[in-house]
C-alpha positions in Angstrom: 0.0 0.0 0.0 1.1 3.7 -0.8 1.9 5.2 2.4 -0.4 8.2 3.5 0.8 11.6 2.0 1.9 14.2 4.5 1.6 17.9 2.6 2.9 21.1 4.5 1.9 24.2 3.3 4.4 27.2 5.0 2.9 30.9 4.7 5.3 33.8 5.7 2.8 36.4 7.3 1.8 39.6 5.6 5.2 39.2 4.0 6.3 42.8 3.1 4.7 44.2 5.9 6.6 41.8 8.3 10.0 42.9 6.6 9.3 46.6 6.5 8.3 46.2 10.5 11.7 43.9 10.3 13.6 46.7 9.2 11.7 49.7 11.2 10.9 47.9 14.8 8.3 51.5 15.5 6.4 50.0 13.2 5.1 46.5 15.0 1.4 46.2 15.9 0.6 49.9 14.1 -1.6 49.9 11.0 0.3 49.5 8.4 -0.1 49.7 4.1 2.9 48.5 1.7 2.4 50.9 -1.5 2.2 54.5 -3.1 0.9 57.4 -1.9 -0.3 58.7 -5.0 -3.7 59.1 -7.0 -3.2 55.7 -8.8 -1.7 54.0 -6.2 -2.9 50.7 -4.6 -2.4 49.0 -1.7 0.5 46.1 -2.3 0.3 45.0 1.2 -1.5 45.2 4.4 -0.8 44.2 8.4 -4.0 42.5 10.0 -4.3 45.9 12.2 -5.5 47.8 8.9 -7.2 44.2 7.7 -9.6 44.7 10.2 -11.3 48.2 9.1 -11.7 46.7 5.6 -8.5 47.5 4.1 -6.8 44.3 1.5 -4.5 44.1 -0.6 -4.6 45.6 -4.4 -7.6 48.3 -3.1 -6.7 51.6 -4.8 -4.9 54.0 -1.4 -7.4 56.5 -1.6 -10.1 54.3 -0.6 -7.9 52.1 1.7 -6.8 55.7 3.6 -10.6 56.5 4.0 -11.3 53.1 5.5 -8.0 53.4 8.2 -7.0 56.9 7.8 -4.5 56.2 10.9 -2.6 54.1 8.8 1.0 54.7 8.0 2.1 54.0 4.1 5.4 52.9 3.2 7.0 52.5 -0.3 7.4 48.4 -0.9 11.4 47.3 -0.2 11.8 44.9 -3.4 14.9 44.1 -3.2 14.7 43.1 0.6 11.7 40.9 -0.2 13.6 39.1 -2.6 16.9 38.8 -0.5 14.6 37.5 2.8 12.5 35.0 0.8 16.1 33.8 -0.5 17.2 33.4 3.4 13.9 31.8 4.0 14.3 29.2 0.9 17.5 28.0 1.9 16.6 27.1 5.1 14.2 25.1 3.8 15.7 23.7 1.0 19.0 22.5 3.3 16.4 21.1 5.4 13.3 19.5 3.7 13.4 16.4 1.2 11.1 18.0 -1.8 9.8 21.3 -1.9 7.7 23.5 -4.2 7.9 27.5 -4.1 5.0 28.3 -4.7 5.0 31.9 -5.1 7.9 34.6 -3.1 6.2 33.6 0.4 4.5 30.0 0.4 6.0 27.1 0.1 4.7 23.5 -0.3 7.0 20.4 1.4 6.3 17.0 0.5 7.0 15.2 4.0 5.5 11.8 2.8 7.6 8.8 4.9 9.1 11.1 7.6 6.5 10.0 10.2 8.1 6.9 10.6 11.6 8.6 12.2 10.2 11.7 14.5 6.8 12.1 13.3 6.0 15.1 10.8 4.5 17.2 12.3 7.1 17.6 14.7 9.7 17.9 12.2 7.5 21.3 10.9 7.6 22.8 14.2 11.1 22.4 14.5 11.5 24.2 10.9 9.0 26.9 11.6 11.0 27.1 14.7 14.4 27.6 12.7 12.9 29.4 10.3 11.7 32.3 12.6 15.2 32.3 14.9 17.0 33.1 11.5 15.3 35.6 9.9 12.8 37.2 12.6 10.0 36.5 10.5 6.6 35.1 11.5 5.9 31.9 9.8 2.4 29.5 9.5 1.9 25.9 8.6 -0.7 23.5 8.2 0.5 19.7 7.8 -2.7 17.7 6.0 -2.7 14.7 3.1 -2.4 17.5 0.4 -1.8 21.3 -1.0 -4.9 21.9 -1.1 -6.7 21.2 2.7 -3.0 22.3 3.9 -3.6 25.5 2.5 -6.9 26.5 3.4 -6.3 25.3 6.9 -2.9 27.9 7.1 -5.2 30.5 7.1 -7.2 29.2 9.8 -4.1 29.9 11.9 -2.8 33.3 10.4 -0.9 35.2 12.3 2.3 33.2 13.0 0.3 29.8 14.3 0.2 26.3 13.3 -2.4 23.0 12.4 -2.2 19.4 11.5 -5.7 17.8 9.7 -5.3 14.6 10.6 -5.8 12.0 8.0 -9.5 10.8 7.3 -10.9 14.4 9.0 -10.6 16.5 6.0 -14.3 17.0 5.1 -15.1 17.5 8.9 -12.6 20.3 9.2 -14.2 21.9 5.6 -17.5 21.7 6.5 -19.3 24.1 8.0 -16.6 26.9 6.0 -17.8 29.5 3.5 -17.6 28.2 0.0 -15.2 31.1 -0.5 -12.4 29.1 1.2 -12.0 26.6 -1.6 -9.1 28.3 -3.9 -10.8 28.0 -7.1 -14.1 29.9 -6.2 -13.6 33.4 -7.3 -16.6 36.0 -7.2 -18.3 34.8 -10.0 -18.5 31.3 -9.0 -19.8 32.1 -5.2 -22.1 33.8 -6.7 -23.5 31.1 -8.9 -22.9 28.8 -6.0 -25.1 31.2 -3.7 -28.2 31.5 -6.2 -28.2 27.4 -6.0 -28.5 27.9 -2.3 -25.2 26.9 -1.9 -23.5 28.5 0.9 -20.9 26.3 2.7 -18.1 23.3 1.6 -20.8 20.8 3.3 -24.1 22.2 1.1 -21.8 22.1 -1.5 -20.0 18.2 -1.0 -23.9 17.4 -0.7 -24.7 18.3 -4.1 -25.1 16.0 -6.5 -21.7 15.3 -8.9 -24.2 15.5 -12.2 -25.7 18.9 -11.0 -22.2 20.4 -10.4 -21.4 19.5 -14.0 -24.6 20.5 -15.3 -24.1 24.2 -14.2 -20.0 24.4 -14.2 -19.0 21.7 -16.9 -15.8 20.4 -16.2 -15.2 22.5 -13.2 -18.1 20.7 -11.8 -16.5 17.6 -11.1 -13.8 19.7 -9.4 -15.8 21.5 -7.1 -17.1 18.2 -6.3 -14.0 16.7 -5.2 -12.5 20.1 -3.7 -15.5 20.0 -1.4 -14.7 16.5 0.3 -10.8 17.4 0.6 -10.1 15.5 -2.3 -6.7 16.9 -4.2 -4.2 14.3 -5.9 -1.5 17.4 -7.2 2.3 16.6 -6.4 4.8 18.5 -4.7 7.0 19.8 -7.1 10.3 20.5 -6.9 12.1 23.4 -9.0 9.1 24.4 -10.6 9.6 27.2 -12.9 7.9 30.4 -13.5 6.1 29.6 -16.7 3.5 32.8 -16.8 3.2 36.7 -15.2 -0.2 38.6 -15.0 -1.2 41.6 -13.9 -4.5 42.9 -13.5 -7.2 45.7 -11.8 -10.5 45.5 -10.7 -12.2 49.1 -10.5 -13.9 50.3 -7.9 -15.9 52.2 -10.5 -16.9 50.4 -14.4 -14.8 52.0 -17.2 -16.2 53.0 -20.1 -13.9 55.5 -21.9 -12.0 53.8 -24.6 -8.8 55.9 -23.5 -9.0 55.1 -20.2 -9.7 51.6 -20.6 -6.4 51.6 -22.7 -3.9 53.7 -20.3 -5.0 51.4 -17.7 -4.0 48.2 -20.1 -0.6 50.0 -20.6 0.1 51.0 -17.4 -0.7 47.0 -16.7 1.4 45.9 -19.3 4.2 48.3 -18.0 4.2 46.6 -15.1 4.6 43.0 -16.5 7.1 43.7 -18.8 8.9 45.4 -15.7 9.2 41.8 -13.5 9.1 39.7 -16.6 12.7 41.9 -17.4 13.7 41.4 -13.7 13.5 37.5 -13.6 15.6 37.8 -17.1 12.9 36.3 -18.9 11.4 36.8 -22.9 7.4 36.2 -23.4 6.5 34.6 -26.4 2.2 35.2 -25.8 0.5 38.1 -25.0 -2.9 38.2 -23.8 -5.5 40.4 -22.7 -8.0 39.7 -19.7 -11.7 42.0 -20.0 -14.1 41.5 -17.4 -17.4 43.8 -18.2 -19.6 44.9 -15.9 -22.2 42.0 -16.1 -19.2 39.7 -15.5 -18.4 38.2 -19.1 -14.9 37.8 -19.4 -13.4 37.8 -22.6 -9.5 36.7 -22.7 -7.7 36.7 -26.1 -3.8 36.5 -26.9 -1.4 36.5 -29.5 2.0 34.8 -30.4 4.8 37.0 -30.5 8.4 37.0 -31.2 10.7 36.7 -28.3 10.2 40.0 -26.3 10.4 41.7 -23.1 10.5 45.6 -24.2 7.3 48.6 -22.5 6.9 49.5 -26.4 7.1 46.5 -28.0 4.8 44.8 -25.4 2.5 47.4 -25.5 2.1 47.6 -29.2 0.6 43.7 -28.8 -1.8 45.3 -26.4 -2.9 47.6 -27.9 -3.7 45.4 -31.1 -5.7 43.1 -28.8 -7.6 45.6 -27.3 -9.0 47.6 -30.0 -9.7 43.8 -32.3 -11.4 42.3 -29.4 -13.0 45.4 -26.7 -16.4 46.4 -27.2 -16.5 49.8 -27.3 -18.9 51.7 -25.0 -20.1 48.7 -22.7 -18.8 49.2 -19.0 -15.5 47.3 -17.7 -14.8 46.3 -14.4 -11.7 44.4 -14.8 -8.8 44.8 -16.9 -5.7 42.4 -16.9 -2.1 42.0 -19.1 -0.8 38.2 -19.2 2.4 36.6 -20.8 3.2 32.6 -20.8 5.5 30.5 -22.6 8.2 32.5 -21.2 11.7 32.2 -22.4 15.3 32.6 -21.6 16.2 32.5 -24.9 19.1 30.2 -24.1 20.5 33.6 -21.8 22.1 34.3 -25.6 20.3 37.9 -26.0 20.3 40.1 -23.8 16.9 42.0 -22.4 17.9 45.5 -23.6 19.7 44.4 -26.6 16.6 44.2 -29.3 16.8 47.9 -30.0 19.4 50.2 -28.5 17.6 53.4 -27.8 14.6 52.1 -26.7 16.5 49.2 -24.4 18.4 51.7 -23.1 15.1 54.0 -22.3 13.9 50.8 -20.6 17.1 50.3 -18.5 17.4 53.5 -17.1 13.3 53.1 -16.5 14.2 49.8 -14.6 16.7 51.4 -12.4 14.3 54.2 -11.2 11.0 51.9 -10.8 13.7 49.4 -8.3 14.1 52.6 -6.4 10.4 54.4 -6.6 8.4 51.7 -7.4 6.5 49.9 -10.4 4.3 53.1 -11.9 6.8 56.1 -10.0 8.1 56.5 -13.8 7.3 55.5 -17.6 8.1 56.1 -21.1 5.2 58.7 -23.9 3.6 56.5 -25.9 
């Protein structure tokens, strides 16, 4: 017989908040926001003192200030997030037997076998333990039998605690939660969920596989097994970075062509931007539009090689004006590449044209010091 699976899922804490309060100890347990004070700036980050009048993360400043005007707003510390997530992924890569990095804070570690020496959840204390001596950074967990029930219980836990779901209890511990809590519902989906009279993971695992599928097609029979715990996905190890999106939900629809298409650039600026610092080329653009009555539309093109602001935003642009129907109200605007490419590390990211790769270097150098939108290039 296969042995059980033993999944941890590891979740540094309000990440950039707990490094700016890392480097600036007047700021621990004050409100805190991670982002730009500016008239198009959102909130990057958040500490759970702001959290709890209502302010998240990627909420436009403005609004987020009117919700916790107390709070205090400091400009995000790239470079410092990438250098501590480094510290944090050695530690756990000197110490665990497969690991995924999931994203620049969570981590997934395949512990499968390990019970049978100390037990593995012990063996997760003791890393959380090592893990918080050596940086001074608050770390969660949750130990289950996969990604998925490990990751929904972390945030059971949040801040800085811990969970194991032992095995055969995983539809007990979902039950009576919000359907919300299931990764793959998003808005739309709760909302469909809700007008079925669906409201929790139990209502939910109670309905009938064939209904699921009726009204979600193939993301029916998904629901269906997220909702009893049910996740076979693997651990995996050196997993690269295979697409970058960015995107912006309004607080207000857009309808004005020109605005619609300034925010798509200003998007797209942004991608090309972190695309460029992970020394990466995208070979397919694509463009996400949500209207206001939730259709989403998302089309994309194959491109040549490229990681340029103009040359991106040309494909963009093209996109936009073939595919956006002019006049009807957006709520959601979004800028996607995939099949990234290193292009063998042979060209270099500025080298494509000189003036403008130059433009874009010196760009590059000023948003790493003032941020993603402190600075851009006229159409």
């Amino acid at each position: 017989m296969d042995p059980v699976r033993a999944i941890a899922h590891f979740d540094l804490d309000a990440f950039f908040v707990s490094v700016e309060r890392l480097k600036d100890s007047a700021l621990k347990d004050k409100p805190l926001i991670v982002g730009w004070r500016s008239d198009r700036g959102v909130v990057a980050a958040c500490s759970y003192e702001t959290r709890k009048s209502g302010v998240h993360s990627a909420m436009p400043m403005k609004q987020a200030l009117r919700l916790c005007p107390q709070a205090i707003v400091v400009p995000p510390s790239r470079e410092d997030y990438s250098r501590l997530s480094g510290v944090v992924t050695g530690i756990i890569r000197e110490e665990a037997p497969l690991y995924e990095k999931a994203s620049i804070d969570e981590f997934y570690l395949d512990l499968t076998g390990m019970d049978k020496f100390f037990g593995c959840y012990t063996w997760a204390l003791r890393l959380r333990e090592k893990i918080i001596r050596e940086t001074g950074l608050p770390i969660s967990f949750a130990l289950s039998i996969n990604k998925l029930v490990s990751k929904i219980a972390t945030d059971t836990v949040k801040p800085n605690g811990h969970i194991e779901i032992p095995p055969g209890t995983e539809s007990a511990f979902l039950a009576p939660m919000a359907v919300e809590k299931i990764p793959m519902v998003g808005p739309e989906t709760a909302l469909q969920l809700h007008k079925m009279g669906i409201f929790t993971i139990l209502q939910l695992s109670g309905t009938p596989r064939d209904t699921l599928r009726t009204f979600f097609g193939k993301h029916g029979q998904l629901l269906w097994e997220r909702s009893r715990g049910i996740d076979f996905s693997p651990v995996v190890a050196n997993q690269e970075q295979k697409s970058l999106s960015s995107e912006n939900t309004f607080e207000e629809d857009l309808r004005d062509y020109a605005l619609i298409e300034e925010e798509l650039i200003r998007l797209n600026r942004r991608n090309a931007y972190e695309l460029r610092k992970i020394g990466k080329f995208t070979c397919c653009v694509a463009v996400k539009i949500r209207y206001a009555d939730f259709e989403t539309v998302t089309r994309q093109m194959t491109v040549p090689p490229v990681a340029g602001d103009r040359e991106t935003s040309t494909y963009v642009r093209e996109l936009l004006a073939k595919y956006v129907e002019r006049g009807r109200p957006v709520r959601l605007l979004g800028v996607r590449y995939t099949h990234l490419s290193d292009q063998g590390k042979q060209l270099d990211l500025f080298s494509q044209d000189p003036v403008t790769g130059a433009l874009d270097k010196a760009l590059d150098q000023l948003r790493d010091r003032f941020g993603d939108d402190s600075v851009f290039s006229a159409k």
